[in-house]
Structure formats: C-alpha cells, structure tokens
GUMAR-234890 format. One line per 4 residues: number of its first residue (from 0); for each residue x, y negated, z negated of N, C-alpha, C, CB. Coordinates in nm, 2 decimals, always signed. Atoms other than C-alpha are relative to their C-alpha. Glycine has a CB too. Example, Ala and Ser with C-alpha at 12.3 -4.5 7.8 and 13.67 -1.06 7.14 Angstrom:
# GUMAR-234890
0> +0.09,+0.12,+0.00,+1.23,+0.45,-0.78,+0.09,-0.12,+0.00,-0.10,+0.00,-0.12  -0.09,+0.11,+0.00,+1.37,+0.11,-0.71,-0.08,-0.11,-0.08,+0.04,-0.05,+0.14
***
This chain:
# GUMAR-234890
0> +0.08,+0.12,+0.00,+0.00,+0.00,+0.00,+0.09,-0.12,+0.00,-0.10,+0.00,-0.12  -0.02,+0.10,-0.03,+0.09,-0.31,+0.10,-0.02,-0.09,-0.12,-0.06,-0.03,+0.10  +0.00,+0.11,+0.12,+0.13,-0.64,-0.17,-0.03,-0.13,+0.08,+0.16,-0.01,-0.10  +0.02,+0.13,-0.08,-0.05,-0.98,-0.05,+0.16,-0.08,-0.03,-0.17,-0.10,-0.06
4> -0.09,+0.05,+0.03,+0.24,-1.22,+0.00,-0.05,-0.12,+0.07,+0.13,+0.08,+0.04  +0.04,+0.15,-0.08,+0.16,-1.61,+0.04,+0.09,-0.04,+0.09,-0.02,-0.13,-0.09  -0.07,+0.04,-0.06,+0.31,-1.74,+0.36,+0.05,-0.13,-0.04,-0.05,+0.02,+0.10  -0.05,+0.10,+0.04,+0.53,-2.01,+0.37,-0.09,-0.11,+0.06,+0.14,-0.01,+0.03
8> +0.08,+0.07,-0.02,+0.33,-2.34,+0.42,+0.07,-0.03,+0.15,-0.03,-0.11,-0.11  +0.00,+0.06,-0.16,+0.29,-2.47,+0.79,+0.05,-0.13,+0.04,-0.13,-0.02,+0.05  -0.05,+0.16,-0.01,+0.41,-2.79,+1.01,-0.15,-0.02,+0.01,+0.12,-0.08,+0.14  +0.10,+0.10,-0.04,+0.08,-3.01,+1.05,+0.01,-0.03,+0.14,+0.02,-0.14,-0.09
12> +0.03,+0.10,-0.12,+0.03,-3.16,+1.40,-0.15,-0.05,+0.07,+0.06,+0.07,+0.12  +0.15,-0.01,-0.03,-0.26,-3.29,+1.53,+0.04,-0.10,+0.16,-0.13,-0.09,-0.16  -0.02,+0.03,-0.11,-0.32,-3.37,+1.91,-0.16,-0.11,+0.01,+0.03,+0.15,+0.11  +0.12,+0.14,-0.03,-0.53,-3.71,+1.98,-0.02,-0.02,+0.14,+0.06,-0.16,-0.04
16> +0.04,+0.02,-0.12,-0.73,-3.76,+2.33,-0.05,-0.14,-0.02,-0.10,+0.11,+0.05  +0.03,+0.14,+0.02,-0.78,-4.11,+2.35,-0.02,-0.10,+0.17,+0.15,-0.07,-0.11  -0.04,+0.11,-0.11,-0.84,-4.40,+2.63,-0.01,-0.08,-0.06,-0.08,-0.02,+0.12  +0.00,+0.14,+0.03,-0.83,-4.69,+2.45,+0.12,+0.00,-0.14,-0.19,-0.07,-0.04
20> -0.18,+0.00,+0.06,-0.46,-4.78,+2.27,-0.09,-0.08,-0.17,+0.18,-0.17,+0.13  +0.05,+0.09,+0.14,-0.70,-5.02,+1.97,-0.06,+0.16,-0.05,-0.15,-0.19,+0.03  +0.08,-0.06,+0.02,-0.89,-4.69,+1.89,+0.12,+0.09,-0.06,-0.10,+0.04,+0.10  -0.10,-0.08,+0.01,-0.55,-4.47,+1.89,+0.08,-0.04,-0.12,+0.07,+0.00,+0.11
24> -0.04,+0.09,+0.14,-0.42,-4.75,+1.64,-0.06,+0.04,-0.13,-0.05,-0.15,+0.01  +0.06,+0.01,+0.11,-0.65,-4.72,+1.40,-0.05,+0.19,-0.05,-0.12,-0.11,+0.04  +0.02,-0.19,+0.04,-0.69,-4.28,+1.42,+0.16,-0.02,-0.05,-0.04,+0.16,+0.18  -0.12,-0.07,+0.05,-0.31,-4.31,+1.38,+0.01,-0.03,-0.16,+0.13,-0.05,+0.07
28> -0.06,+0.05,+0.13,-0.31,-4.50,+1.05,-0.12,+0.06,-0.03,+0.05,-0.16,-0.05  +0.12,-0.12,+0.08,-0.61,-4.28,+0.95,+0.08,+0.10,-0.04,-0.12,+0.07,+0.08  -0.05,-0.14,-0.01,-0.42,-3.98,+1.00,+0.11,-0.03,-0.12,+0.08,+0.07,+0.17  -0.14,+0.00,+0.07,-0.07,-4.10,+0.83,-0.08,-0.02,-0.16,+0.13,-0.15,+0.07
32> +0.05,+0.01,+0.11,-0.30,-4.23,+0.55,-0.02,+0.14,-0.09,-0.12,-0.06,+0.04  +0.03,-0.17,+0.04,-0.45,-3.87,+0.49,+0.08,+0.10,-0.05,-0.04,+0.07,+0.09  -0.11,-0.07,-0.08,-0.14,-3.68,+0.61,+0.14,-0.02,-0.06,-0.01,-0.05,+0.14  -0.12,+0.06,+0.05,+0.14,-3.91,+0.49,+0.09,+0.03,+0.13,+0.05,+0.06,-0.16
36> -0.05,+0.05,-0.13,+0.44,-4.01,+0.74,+0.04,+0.10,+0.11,+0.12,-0.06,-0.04  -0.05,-0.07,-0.08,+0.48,-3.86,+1.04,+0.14,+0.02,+0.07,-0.05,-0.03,+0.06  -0.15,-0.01,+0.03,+0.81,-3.72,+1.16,+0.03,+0.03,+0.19,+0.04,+0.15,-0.14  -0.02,-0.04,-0.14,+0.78,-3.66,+1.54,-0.17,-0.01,+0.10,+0.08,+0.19,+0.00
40> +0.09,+0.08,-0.11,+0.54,-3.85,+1.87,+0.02,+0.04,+0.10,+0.00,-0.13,+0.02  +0.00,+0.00,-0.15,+0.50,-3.75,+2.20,-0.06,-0.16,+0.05,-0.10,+0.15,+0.06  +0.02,+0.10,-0.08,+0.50,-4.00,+2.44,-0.14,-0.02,+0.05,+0.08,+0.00,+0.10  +0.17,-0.06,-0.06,+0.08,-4.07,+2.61,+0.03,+0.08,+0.10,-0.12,-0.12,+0.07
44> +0.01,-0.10,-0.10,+0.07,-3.78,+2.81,-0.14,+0.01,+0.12,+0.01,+0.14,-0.10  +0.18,+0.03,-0.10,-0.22,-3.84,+3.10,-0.05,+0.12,-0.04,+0.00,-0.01,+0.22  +0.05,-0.14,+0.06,-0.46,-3.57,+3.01,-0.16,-0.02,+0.15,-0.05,-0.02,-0.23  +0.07,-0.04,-0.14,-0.65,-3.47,+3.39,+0.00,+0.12,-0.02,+0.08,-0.03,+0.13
48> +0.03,-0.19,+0.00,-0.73,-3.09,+3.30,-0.17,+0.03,+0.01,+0.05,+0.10,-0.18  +0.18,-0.08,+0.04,-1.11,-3.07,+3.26,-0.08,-0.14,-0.01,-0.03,+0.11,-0.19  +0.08,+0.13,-0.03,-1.40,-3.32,+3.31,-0.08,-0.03,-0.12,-0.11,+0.02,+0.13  +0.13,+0.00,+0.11,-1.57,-3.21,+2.97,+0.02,-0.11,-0.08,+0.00,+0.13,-0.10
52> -0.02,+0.08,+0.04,-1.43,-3.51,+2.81,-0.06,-0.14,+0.05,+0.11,+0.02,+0.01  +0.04,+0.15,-0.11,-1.57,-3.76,+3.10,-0.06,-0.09,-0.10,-0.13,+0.03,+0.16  +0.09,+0.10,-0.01,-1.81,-3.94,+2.88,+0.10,-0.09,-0.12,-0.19,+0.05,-0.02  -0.12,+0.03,+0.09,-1.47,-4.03,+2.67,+0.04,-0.17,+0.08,+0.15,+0.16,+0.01
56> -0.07,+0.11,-0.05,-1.38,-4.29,+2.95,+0.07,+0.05,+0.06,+0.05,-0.08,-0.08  -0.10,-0.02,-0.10,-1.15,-4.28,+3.23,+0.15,-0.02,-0.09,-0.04,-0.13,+0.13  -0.15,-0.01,+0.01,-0.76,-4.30,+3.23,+0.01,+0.07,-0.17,+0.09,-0.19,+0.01  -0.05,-0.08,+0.09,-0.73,-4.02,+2.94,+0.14,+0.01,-0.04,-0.04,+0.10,+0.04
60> -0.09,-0.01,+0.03,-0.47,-4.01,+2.76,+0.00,+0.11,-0.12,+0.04,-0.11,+0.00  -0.03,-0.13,+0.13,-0.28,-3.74,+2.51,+0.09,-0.05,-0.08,+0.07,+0.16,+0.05  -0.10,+0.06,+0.08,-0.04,-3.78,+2.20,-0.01,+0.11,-0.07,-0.02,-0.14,-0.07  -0.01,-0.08,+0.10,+0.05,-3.54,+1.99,+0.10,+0.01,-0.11,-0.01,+0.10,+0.05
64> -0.07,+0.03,+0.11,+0.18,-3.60,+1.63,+0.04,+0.09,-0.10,-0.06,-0.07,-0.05  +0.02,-0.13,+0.11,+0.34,-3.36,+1.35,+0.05,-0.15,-0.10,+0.14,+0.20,+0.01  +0.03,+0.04,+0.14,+0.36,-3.44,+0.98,+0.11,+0.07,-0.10,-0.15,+0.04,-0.03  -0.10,-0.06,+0.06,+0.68,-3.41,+0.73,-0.07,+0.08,-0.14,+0.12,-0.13,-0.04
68> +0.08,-0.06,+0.04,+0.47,-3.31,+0.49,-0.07,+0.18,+0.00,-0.05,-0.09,+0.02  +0.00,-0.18,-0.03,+0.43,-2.90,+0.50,-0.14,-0.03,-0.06,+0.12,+0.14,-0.10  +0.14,-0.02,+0.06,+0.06,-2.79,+0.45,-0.04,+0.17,-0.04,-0.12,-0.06,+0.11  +0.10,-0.08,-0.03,-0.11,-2.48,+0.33,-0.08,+0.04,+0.11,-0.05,-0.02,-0.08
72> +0.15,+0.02,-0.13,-0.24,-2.32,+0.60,-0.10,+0.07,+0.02,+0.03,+0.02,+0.14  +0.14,+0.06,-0.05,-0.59,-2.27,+0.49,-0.08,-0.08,-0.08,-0.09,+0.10,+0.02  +0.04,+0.14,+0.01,-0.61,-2.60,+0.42,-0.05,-0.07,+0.16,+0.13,-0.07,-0.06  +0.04,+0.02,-0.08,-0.63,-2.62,+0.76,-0.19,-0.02,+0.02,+0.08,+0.08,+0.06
76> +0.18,+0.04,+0.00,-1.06,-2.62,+0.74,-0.03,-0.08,-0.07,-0.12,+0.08,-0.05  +0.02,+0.18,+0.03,-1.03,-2.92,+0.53,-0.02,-0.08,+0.09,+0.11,-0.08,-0.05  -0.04,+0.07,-0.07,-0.86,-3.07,+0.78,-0.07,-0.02,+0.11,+0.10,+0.02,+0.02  +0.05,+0.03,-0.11,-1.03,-3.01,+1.06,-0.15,-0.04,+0.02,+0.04,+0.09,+0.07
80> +0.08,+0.03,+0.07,-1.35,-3.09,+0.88,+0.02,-0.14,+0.00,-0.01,+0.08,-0.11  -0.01,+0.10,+0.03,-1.18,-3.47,+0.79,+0.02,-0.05,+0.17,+0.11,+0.00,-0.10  +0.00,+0.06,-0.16,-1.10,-3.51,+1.20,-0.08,+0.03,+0.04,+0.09,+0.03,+0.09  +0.15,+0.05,-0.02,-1.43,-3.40,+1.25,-0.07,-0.11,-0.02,-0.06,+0.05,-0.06
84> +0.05,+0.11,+0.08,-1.57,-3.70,+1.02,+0.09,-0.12,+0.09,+0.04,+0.02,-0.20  -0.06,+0.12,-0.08,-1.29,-3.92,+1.18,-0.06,-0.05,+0.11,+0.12,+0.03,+0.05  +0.08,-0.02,-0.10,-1.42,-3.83,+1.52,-0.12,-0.12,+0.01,-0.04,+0.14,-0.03  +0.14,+0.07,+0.04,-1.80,-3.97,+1.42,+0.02,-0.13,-0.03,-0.06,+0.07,-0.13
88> +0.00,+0.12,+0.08,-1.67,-4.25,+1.23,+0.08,-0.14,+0.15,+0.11,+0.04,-0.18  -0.08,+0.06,-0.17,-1.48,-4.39,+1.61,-0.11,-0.01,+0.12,+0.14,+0.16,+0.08  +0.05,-0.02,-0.11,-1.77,-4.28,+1.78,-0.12,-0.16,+0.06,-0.06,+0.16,-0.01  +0.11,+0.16,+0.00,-2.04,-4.57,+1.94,-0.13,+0.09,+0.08,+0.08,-0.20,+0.13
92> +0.09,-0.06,-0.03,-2.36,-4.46,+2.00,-0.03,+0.14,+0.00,+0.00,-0.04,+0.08  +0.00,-0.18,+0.03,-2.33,-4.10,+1.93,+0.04,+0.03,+0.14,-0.16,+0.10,-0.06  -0.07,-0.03,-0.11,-2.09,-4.13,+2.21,+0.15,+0.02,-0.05,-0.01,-0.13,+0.10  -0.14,-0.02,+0.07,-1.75,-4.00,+2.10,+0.12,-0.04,+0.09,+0.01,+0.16,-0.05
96> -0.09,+0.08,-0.02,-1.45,-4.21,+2.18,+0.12,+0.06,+0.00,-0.01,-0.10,-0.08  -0.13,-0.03,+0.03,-1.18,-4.01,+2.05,-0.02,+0.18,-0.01,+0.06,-0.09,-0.14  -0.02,-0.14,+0.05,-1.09,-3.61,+2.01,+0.11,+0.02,-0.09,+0.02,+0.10,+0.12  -0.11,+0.04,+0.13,-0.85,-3.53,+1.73,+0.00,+0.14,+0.00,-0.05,-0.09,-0.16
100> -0.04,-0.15,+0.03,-0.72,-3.14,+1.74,+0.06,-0.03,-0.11,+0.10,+0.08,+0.11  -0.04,-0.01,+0.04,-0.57,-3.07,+1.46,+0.06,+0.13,-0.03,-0.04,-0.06,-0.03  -0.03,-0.12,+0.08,-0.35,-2.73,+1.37,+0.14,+0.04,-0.05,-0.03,+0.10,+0.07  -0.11,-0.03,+0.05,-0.04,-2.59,+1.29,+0.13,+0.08,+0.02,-0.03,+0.03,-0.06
104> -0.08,-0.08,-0.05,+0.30,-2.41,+1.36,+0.11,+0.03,-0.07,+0.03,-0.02,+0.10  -0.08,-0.08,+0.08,+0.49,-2.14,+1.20,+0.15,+0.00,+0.10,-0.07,+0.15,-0.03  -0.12,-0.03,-0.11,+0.82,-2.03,+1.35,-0.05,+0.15,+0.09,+0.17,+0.04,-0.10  +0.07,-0.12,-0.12,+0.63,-1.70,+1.54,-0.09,-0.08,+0.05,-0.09,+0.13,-0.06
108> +0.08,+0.06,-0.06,+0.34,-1.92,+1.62,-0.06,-0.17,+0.01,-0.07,+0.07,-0.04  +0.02,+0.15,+0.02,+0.17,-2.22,+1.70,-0.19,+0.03,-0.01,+0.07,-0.12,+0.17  +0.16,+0.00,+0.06,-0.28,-2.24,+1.58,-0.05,-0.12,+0.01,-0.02,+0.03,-0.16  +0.09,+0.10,+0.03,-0.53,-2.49,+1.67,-0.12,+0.02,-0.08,-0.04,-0.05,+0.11
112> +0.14,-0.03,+0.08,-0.85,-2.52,+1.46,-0.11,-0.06,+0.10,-0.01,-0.07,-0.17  +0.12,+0.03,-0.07,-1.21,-2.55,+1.60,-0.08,+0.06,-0.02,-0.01,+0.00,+0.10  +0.12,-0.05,+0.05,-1.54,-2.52,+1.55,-0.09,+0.09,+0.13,-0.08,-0.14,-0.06  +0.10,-0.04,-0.08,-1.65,-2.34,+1.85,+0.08,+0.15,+0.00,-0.01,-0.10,+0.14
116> -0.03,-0.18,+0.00,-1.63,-1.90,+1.87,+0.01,+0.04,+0.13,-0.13,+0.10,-0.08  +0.00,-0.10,-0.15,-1.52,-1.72,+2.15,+0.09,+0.11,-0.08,+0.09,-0.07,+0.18  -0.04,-0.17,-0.01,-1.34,-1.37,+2.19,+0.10,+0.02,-0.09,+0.06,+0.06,+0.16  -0.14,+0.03,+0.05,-0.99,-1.48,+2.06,+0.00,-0.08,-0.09,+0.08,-0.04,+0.09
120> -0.01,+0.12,+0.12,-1.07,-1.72,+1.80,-0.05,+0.09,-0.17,-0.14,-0.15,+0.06  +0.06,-0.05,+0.13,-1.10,-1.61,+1.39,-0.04,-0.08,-0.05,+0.06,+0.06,-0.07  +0.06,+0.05,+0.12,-1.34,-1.70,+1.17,+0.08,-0.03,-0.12,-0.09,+0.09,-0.04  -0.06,+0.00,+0.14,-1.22,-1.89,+0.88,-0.06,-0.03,-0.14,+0.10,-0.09,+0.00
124> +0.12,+0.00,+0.08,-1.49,-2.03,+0.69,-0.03,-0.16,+0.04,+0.03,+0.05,-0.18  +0.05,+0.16,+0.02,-1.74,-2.39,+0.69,-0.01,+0.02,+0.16,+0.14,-0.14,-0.09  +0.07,+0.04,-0.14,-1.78,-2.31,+1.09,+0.14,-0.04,+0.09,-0.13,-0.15,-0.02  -0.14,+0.02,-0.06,-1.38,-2.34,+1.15,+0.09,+0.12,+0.03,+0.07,-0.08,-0.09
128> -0.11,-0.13,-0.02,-1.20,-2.09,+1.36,+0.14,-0.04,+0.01,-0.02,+0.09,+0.14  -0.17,+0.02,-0.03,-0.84,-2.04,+1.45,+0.05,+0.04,+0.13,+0.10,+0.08,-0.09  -0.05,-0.10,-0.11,-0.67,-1.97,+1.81,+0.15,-0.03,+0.00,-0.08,-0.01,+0.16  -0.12,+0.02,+0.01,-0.35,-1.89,+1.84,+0.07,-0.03,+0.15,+0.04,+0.12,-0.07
132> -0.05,+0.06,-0.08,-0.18,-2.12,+2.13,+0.17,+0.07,+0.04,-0.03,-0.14,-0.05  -0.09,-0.07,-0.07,+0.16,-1.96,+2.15,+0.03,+0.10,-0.12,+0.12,-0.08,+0.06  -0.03,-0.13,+0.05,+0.35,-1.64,+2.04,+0.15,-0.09,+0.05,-0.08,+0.18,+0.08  -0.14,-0.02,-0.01,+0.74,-1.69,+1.96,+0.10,+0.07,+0.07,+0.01,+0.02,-0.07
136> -0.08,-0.14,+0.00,+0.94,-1.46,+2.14,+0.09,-0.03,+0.17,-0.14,+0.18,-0.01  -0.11,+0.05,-0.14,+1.28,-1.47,+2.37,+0.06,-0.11,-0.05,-0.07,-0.04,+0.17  -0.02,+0.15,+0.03,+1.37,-1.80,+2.14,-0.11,-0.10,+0.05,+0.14,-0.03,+0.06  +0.08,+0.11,-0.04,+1.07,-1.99,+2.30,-0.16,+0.06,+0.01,+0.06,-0.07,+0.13
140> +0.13,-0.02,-0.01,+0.70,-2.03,+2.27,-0.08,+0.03,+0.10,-0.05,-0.08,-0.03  +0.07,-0.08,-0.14,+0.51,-1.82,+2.52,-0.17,-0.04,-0.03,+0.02,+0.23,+0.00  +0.14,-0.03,+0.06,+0.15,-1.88,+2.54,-0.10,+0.11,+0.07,-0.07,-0.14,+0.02  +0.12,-0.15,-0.07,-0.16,-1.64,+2.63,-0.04,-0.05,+0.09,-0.14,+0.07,-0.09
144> +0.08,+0.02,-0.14,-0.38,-1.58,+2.91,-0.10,-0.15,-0.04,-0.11,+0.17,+0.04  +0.10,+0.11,+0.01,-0.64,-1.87,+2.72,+0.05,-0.12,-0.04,-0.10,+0.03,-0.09  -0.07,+0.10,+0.00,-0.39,-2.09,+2.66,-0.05,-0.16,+0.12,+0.15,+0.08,+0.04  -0.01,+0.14,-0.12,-0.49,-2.47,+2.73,+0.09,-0.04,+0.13,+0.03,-0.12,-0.08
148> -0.10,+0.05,-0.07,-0.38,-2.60,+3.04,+0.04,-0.08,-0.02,-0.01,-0.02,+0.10  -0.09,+0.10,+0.12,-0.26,-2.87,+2.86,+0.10,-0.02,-0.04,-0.01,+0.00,-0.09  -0.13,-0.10,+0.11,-0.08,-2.67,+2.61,+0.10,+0.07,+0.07,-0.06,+0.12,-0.09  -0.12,-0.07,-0.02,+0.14,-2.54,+2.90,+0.06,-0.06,+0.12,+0.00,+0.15,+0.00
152> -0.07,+0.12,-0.06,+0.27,-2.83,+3.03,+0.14,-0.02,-0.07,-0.09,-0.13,-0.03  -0.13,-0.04,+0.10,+0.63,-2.89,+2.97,+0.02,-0.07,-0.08,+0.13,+0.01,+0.05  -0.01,+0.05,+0.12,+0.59,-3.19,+2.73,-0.05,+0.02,-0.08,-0.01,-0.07,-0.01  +0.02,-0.07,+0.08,+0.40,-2.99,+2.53,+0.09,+0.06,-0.04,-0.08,+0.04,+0.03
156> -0.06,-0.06,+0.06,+0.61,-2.74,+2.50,+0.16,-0.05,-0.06,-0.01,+0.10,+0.09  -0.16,+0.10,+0.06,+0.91,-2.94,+2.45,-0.07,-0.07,-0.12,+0.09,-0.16,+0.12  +0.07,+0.03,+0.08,+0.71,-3.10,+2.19,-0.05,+0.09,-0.16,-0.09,-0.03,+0.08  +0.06,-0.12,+0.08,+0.61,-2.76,+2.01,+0.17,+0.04,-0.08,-0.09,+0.15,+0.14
160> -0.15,-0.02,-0.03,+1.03,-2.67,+2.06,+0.07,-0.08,-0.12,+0.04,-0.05,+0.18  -0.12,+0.08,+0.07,+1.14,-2.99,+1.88,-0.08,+0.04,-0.15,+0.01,-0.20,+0.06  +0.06,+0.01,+0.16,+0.89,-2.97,+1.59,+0.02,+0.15,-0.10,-0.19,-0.06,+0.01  -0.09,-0.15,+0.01,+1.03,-2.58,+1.55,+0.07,-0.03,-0.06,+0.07,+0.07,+0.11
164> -0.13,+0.04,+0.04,+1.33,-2.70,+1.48,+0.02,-0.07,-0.11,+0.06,-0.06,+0.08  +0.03,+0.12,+0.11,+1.25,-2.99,+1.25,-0.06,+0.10,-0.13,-0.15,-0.13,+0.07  +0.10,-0.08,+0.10,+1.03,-2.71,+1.06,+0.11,+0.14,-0.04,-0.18,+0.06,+0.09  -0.14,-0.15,+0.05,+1.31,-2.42,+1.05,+0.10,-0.11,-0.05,+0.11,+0.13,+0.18
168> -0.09,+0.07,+0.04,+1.55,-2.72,+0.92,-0.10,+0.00,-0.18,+0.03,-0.15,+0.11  +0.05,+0.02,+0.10,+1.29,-2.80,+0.66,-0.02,+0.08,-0.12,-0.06,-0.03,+0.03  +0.02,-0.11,+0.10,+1.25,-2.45,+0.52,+0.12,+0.02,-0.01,-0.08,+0.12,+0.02  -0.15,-0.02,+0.07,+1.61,-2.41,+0.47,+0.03,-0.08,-0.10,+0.12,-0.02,+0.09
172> +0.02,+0.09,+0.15,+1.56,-2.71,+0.20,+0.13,-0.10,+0.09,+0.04,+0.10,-0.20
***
C-alpha cells in the first residue's frame, strides 16, 4: 500500500485575453493584488485561433503571467472561482470584456483550470476541472492531441520553458 504524499506546491500563471490595454491594467493590479508580485510576462501575443471570443472585441490580444509566490495546487478552485468573479466584475452589459485562465506548472506538467467538462478534463470540486496542457518529457513540454492552439505556439512554449526554470530554481531554495 501506498502512503498519500503532499506534492510540492505549484508555479501560479494565469493567461489574460484582453483587447483593450486600460482593462488589462486594471486585471493586472487585481491579479498582483491577490497573487502578490509577479516574476515573469510574456509580451501581447495576437490571439487569432477561434471566433468564440468575437463578442470580446476585435484586435485580441494574449499575456500570460506567472507568480513568485508558490501555491497549493488545490487551491487552484479558489482561484479560478476569484478570476471568475474578476471576469464579471470587467464585464459591461453581461458582455464579458476580458478572459482570465488561470493554472499551474509542475516540472512534469503544465494544468489549466475550468469550469467546463469534457473527456480529458477532472473533476475537482465547486464546478472546476483540470486539463492537463503539457506532459514533460525529452527535457521539454510536449503537449496532447487537445492541446490549445494557442498553447502550442512557440511563445507559449518558451514562456512555459522559462517559468520551468524559475520554478526548478525555486524549489532548490
């Protein structure tokens, strides 16, 4: 028989869909507020993959932020429960302005959270699953067949790559 063993806590990142830079302003100092200082930014990444966003606004943009701060990771359904609420609180008209992923990455993997169930996603609890965006292996993050097109873009993955590193530095103390 096996003995439960608590994993080591996670990096934080959370990926922001935004068109408007005053809106992005004000999710970021939300987030850092919550979150405390961030430690690594991707540059706005244009974000052209899918139309489901359209009523977001034209010229889409991406950002994706991690957090020095290590989290429990299932704290993660807090979290993605609070960028839910964020979400709402951005939106105008029960038109939503902003998207706010939020999840996490080990040194084997990388995990977004969301509230929506398909095949590959686990239940965690409160209506928040988990999917797992890459798998470690060969020294670099591979992702799956359901892997965002997005997520396998190469400033993503250079993005995923650097904050690896930052996060295997961190657990060595």
């Amino acid at each position: 028989m096996s003995e439960p063993v608590i994993p080591a806590r996670a990096k934080l990142f959370i990926g922001v869909l935004f068109s408007s830079e005053v809106i992005l302003d004000a999710v970021e100092k939300a987030l850092v507020k919550k979150f405390g200082e961030m430690d690594f930014r991707t540059k706005n990444i244009p974000f052209v993959h899918t139309k489901y966003y359209s009523d977001m606004g034209s010229a889409q943009l991406k950002v994706l932020f991690s957090f020095r701060r290590l989290i429990r990771r299932e704290d993660i359904v807090e979290i993605k429960l609070f960028t839910n609420r964020l979400e709402k609180r951005f939106a105008e008209n029960k038109t939503r302005k902003v998207n706010i992923d939020p999840g996490y990455l080990t040194l084997s993997n990388v995990y977004l959270a969301t509230c929506k169930d398909f095949f590959h996603r686990t239940y965690l609890r409160k209506g928040v699953f988990l999917e797992n965006e890459y798998r470690y292996v060969a020294r670099r993050y591979q992702p799956w067949e359901w892997t965002y097109p997005d997520y396998q873009k190469p400033e993503y993955l250079y993005f995923f790559h650097e904050v690896r590193r930052m996060y295997h530095n961190q657990l060595r103390g």
